[in-house]
C-alpha positions in Angstrom: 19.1 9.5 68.7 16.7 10.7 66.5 18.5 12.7 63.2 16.4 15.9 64.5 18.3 16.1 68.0 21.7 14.9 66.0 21.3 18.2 63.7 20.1 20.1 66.9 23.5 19.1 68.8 25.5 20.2 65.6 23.7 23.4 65.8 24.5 23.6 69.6 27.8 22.7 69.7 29.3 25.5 67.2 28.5 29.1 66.7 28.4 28.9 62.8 27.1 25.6 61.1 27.0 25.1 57.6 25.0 22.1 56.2 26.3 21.8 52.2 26.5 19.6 49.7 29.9 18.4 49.6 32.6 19.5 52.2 34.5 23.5 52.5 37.4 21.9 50.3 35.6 20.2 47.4 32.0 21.3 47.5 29.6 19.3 45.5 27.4 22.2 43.9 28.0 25.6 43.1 25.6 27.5 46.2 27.4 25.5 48.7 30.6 26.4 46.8 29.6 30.4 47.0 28.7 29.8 50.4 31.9 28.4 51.6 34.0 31.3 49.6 31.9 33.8 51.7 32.3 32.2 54.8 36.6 31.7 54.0 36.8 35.8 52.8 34.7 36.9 55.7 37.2 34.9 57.8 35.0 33.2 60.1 35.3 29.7 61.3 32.8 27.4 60.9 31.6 23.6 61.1 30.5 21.9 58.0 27.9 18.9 57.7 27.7 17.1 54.7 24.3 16.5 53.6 25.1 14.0 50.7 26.9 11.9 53.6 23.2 11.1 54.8 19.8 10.8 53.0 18.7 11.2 57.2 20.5 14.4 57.5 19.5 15.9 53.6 15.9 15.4 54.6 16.3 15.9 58.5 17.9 19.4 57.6 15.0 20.3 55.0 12.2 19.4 57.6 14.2 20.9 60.6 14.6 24.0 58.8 10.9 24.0 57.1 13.4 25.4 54.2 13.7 23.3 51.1 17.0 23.5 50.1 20.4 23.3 50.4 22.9 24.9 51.7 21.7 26.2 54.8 24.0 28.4 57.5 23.2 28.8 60.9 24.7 31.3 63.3 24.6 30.8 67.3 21.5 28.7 66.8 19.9 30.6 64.6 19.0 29.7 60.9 20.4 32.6 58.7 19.2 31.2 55.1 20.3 29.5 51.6 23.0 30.5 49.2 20.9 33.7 47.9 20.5 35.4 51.4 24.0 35.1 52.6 25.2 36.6 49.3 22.9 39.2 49.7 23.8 39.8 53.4 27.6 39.4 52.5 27.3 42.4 49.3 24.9 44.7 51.7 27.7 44.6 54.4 25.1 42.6 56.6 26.5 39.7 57.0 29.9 41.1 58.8 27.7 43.1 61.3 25.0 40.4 61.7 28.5 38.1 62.6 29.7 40.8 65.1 26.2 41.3 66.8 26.7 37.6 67.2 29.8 37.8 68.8 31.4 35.6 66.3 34.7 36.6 65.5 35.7 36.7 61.8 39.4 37.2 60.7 38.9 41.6 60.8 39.1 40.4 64.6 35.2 41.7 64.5 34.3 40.3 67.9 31.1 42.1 69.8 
């Protein structure tokens, strides 16, 4: 299976996908690290992909993305952005309604 149709399936198969650096317990750089706190205070549950795991999947996300860095979240297929743009979303208040148009439930029970 080629390593874009692997990161496709992972994107698939879970309605919020975080590729990092490093895994939600002991994250291996500091934007993956906000990321993760974000994603645990917002209360939403999520599956993580280590990108250090795989030199496949660090490059596969990258060009799968056309984005050049990680982390990268994705929610219900859709890629959301890098450490900056979810912290911006999460201060604006947008990320909690961008969830709930999702119809991804976070731990306020926010489910649309």
């Amino acid at each position: 299976m080629a390593i874009k149709d692997v990161i496709q399936s992972t994107i698939d198969s879970n309605d919020v996908v975080l590729f990092m650096k490093g895994n939600p317990t002991f994250p291996q750089c500091g934007f993956s690290g906000q990321v993760v706190q974000i994603l645990e205070h917002v209360g939403v549950p999520y599956q993580s992909v280590n990108c250090l795991e795989s030199d496949e999947i660090r490059q596969g996300i990258k060009e799968f993305s056309s984005w050049p860095t990680i982390p990268q979240l994705y929610v219900k297929g859709e890629f959301l952005g890098g450490c900056d743009i979810v912290r911006e979303m999460y201060q604006s208040g947008e990320l909690a309604s961008f969830l709930a148009e999702k119809g991804v439930a976070t731990k306020q029970g926010a489910k649309a």
